[in-house]
C-alpha positions as CSV (number, residue, x, y, z in Angstrom):
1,X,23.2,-23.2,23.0
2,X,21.3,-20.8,20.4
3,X,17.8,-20.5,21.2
4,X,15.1,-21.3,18.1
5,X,12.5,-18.8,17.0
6,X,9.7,-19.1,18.7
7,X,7.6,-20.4,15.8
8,X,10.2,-23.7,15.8
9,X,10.3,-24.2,18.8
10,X,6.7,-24.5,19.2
11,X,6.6,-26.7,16.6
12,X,9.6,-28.9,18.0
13,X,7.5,-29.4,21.4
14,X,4.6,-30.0,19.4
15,X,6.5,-32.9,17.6
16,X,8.1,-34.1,20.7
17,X,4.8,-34.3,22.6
18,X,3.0,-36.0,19.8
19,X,5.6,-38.7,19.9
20,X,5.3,-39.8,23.3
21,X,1.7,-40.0,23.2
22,X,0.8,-36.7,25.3
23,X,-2.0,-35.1,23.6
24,X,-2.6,-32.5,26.2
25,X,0.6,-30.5,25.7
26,X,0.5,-31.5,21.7
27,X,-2.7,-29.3,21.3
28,X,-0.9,-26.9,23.5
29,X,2.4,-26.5,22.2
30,X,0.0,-26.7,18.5
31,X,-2.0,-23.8,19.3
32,X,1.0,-21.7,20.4
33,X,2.9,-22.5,17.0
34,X,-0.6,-21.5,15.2
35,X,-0.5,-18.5,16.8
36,X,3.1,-17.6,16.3
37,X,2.7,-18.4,12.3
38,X,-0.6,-16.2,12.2
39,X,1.6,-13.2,14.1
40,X,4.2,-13.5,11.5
41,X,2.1,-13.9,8.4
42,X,0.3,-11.1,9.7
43,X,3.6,-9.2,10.2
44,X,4.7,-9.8,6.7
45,X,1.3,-8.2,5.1
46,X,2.2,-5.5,7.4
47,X,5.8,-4.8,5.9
48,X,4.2,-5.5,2.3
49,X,1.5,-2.7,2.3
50,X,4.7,-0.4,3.7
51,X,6.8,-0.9,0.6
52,X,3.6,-0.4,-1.3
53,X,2.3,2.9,0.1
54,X,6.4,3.5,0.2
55,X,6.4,2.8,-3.8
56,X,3.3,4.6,-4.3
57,X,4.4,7.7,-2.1
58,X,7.7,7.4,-4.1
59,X,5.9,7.9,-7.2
60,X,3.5,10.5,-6.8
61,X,6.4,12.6,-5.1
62,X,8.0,11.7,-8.6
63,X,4.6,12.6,-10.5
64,X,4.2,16.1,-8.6
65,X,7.8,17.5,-8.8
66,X,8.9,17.9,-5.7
67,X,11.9,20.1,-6.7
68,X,13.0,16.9,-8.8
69,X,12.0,17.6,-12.2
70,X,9.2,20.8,-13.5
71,X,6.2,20.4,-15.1
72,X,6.1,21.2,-18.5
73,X,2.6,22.9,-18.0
74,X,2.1,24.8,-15.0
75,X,-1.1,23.2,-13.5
76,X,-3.5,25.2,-11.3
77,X,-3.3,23.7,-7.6
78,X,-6.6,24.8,-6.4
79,X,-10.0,24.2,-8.0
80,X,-11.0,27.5,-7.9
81,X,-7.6,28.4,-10.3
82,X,-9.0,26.2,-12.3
83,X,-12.9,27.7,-12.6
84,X,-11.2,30.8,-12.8
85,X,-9.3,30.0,-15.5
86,X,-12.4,28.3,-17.3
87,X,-14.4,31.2,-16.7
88,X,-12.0,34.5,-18.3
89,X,-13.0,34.0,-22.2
90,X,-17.2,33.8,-20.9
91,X,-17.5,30.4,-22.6
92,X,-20.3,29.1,-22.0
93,X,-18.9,25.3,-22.0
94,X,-16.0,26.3,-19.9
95,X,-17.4,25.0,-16.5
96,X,-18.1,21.4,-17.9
97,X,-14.1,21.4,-20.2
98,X,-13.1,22.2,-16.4
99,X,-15.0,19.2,-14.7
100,X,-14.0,16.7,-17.7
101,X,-10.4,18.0,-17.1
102,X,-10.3,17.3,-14.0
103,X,-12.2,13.7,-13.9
104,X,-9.8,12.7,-16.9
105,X,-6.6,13.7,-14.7
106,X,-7.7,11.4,-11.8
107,X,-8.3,9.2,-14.4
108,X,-4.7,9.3,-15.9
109,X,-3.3,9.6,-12.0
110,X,-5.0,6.2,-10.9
111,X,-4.3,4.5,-14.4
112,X,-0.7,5.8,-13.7
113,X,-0.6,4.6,-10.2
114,X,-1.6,0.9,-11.0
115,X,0.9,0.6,-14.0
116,X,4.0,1.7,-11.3
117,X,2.3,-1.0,-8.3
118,X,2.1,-3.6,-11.4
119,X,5.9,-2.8,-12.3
C-alpha cells in the first residue's frame, strides 16, 4: 500500500473523524494538516526567491562579463579610478560628472534588473 503525503493524509483523518462525530481528533488531525500546508507554502516561497536571486545572479554575471562577452568601454572598478580619472584635465566640475555617473549607472543597473525579474 503507498503511503499519502502527509498533507493528505492529515486531511483524510480530518475527514474521517469529522464524519463520525469525534471532534477531538477532527481539530487534531485539522491543525496537523494546517501545519503541513503552512510548511509547504512556506517551502515553495523558499524555492521561488532561489530561482529569483538565481535569475538575478544569472544576469548580472551576464551584465559584468564574466569571460562571456567584453565591455565595449572599459569601466573603472574602483571609485577612486574613477575620481582619478575625473580629476587629470583639473576640471573643476569633474568631481560632481563622476558622482552623477555613478548615481545614473545604479540607476540603469536596478532599471535593468527589474526589466529581466519582470521577463
Amino acid at each position: 500500500m503507498k503511503r499519502l503525503p502527509k498533507i493528505e493524509y492529515f486531511q483524510k483523518r480530518m475527514n474521517e473523524a469529522k464524519a463520525s462525530g469525534d471532534m477531538a481528533k477532527a481539530m487534531y488531525y485539522e491543525g496537523r494538516y494546517n501545519a503541513e500546508k503552512a510548511n509547504k507554502e512556506q517551502s515553495l516561497k523558499g524555492r521561488k526567491a532561489e530561482k529569483v536571486a538565481e535569475k538575478i545572479q544569472e544576469h548580472i554575471d551576464n551584465l559584468l562579463g564574466n569571460g562571456k562577452r567584453i565591455p565595449l568601454i572599459n569601466t573603472p572598478t574602483e571609485r577612486e579610478e574613477l575620481d582619478a580619472f575625473a580629476s587629470r584635465n583639473n576640471g573643476d566640475a569633474d568631481h560632481v560628472l563622476t558622482e552623477m555617473a555613478v548615481r545614473h549607472g545604479v540607476l540603469i543597473a536596478m532599471q535593468t534588473i527589474l526589466k529581466q525579474l519582470e521577463e
